[in-house]
C-alpha positions as CSV (number, residue, x, y, z in Angstrom):
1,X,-116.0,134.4,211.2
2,X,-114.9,135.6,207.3
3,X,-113.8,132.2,206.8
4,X,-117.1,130.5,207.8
5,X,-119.1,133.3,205.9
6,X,-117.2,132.3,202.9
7,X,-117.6,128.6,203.0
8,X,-121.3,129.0,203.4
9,X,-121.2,131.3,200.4
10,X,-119.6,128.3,198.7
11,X,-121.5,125.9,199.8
12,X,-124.6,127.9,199.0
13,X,-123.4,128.2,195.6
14,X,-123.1,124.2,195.7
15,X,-126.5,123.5,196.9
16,X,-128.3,126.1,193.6
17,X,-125.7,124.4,191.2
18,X,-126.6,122.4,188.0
19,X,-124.1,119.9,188.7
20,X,-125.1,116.9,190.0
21,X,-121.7,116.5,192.0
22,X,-121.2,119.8,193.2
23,X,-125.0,119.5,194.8
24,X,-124.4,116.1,196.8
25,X,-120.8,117.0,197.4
26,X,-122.3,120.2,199.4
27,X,-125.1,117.8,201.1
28,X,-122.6,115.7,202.1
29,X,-120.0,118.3,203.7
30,X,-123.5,120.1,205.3
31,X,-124.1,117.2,207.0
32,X,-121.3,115.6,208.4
33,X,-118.5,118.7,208.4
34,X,-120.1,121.9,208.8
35,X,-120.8,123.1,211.9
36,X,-124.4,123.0,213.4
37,X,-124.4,126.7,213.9
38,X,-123.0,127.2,210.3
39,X,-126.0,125.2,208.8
40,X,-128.8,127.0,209.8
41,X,-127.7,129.6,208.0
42,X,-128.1,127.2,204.6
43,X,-132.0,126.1,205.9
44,X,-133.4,128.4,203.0
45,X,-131.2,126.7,200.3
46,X,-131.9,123.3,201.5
47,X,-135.9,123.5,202.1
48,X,-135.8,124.9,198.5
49,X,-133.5,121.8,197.3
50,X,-136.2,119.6,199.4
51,X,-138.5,120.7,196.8
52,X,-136.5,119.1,193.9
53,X,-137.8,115.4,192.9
54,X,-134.1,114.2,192.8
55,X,-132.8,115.8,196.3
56,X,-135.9,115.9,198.3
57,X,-135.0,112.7,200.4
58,X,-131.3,113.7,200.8
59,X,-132.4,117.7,201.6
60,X,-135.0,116.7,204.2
61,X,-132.3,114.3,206.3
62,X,-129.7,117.2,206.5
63,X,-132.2,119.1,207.6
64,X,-133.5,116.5,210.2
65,X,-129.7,117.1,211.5
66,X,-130.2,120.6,212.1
């Protein structure tokens, strides 16, 4: 469970980043690696990220997976 708490961490990280690729990179893995327990645990990171203009559209659709 470490191991997943620390790849969320990351991932969290990812999602709040400035960097353009480390933000889709993170969308990305969210929605097709990361388990579907492990993601809700990101839901607060990505309905914040669904407020952004430039990752509103790809926010909301990982969080239609969820």
């Amino acid at each position: 469970m470490h191991q997943a708490e620390d790849r969320i961490a990351l991932l969290r990280q990812a999602l709040r980043s400035r960097d353009a690729w480390q933000v889709s990179a993170a969308l990305r893995y969210v929605a097709e690696t990361l388990a579907p327990e492990h993601r809700a645990a990101l839901v607060p990171d990505l309905v914040e990220l669904s407020a952004s203009p430039l990752w509103a559209s790809d926010a909301r659709q990982v969080l239609e997976r969820i």
